[in-house]
C-alpha positions in Angstrom: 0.0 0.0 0.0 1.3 3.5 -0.9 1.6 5.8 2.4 2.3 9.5 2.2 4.4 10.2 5.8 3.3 13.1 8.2 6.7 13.1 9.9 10.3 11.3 10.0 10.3 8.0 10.5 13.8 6.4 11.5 14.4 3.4 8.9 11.4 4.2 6.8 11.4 7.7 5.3 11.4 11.3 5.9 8.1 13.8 6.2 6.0 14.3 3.0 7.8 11.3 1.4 5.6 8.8 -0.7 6.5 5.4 -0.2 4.8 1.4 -0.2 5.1 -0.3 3.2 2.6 -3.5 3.8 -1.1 -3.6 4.1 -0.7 -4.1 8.0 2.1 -2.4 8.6 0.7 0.7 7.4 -3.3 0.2 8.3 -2.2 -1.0 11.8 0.7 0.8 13.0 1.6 4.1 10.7 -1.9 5.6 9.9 -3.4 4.8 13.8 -0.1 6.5 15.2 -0.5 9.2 13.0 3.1 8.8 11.6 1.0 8.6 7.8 -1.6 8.8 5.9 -3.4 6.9 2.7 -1.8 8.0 -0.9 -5.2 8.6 -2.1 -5.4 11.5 -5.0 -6.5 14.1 -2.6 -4.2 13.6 0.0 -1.1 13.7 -2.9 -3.0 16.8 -3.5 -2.5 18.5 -0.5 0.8 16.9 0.2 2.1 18.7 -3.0 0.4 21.5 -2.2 2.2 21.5 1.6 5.8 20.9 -0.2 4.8 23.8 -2.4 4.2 26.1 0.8 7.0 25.0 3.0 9.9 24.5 0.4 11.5 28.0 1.9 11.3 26.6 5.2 12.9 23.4 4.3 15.9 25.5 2.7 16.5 27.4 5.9 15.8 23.9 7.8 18.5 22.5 5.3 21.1 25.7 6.0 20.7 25.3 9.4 21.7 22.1 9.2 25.2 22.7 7.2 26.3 24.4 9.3 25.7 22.6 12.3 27.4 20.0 10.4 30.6 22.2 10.1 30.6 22.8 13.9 30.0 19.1 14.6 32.6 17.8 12.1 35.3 20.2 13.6 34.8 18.6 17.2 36.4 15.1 18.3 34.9 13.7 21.5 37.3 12.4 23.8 36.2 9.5 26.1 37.5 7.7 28.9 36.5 3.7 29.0 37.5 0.9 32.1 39.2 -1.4 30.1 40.4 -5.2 30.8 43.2 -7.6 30.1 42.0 -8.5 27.1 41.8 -4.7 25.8 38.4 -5.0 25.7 36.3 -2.4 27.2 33.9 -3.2 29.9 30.6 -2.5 28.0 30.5 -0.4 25.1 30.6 3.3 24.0 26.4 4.1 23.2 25.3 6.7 21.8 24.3 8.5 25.1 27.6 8.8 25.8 28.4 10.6 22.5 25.1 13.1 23.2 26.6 14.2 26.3 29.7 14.8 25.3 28.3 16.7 22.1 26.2 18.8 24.9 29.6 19.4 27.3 30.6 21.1 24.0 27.5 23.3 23.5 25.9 21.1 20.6 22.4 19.6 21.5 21.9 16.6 19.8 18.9 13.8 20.1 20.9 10.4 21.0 18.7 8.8 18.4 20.1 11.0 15.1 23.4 9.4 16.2 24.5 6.3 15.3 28.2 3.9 14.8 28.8 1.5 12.0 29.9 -1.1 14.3 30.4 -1.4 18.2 32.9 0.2 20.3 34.8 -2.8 22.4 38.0 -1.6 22.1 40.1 1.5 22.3 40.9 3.8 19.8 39.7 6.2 16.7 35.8 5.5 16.0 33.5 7.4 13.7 29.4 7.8 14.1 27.3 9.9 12.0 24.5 12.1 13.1 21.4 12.3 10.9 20.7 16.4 11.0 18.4 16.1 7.6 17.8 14.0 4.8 20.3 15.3 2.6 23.1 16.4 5.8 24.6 14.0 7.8 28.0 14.7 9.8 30.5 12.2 11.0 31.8 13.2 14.2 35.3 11.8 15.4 35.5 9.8 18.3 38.5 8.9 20.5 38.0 6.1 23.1 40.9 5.8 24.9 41.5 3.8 28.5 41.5 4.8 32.1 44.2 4.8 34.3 44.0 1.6 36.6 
C-alpha cells in the first residue's frame, strides 16, 4: 500500500515522502499513530500543495543544518573507558555517551540521530554519523581511549 508520511520516521522515510510499506504495517501501526496517511489523489494533492508552501522553510531547515554539520565535524569527543586484560572495554561506548559529550561542547543533539557503524569494544579512533536532515549528515570523530587503573 502507498503511504504519504506526516513526519520522520527512523528506517522508513522522511516527512512528505511517498512510499509502499505493507497492508498491515501501514493500516495497523503508521496511519493509527498518526506517523502517515493513505496516498489517495487528494491527499497527494494536499501533500504537493504542503511541499509547495514550506519549500522556503525546508531550505532554511537545510542551511541550518550545514552548518551545524561544520561545527559538529570540527569537534572530536574524547572518552574515557574501564578497560580489561584483554583490551576490551567493559561495555561499550552508546550513543548517550556521544550526546553528552556533544552537549559538554554546546551542541544539542537527540541520541537517536546518532549512530556507529559497528560497536565500540576496544580503544581507539571511531567514527558515528548524526542524521541532521535527509540530505546532511555529519561524521563526528570519536576517540575512546582507557582509564588509568
Amino acid at each position: 500500500m502507498k503511504i504519504i508520511l506526516k513526519q520522520d520516521v527512523h528506517g522508513l522515510g522522511y516527512k512528505y515522502d511517498v512510499i509502499e510499506v505493507k497492508n498491515g504495517y501501514g493500516l495497523n501501526y503508521l496511519i493509527p499513530k498518526g506517523f502517515a496517511v493513505i496516498a489517495n489523489d487528494s491527499n497527494v494533492k494536499m501533500r504537493n500543495e504542503e511541499v509547495r508552501q514550506a519549500s522556503r522553510k525546508l531550505e532554511k531547515l537545510k542551511g541550518d543544518a550545514q552548518a551545524l554539520c561544520e561545527k559538529i565535524e570540527a569537534v572530536t569527543i574524547n572518552l574515557t573507558a574501564n578497560v580489561g586484560d584483554g583490551g576490551r572495554v567493559f561495555g561499550s561506548i552508546t550513543t548517550s555517551m556521544v550526546a553528552d559529550e556533544l552537549t559538554n561542547k554546546g551542541i544539542e543533539i537527540d541520541r537517536r540521530r546518532i549512530s556507529f557503524a559497528s560497536d565500540i569494544k576496544t580503544p581507539g579512533s571511531y567514527e558515528a554519523v548524526v542524521d541532521l536532515h535527509r540530505e546532511v549528515k555529519a561524521k563526528v570523530k570519536i576517540e575512546v581511549v582507557a582509564a588509568a587503573k
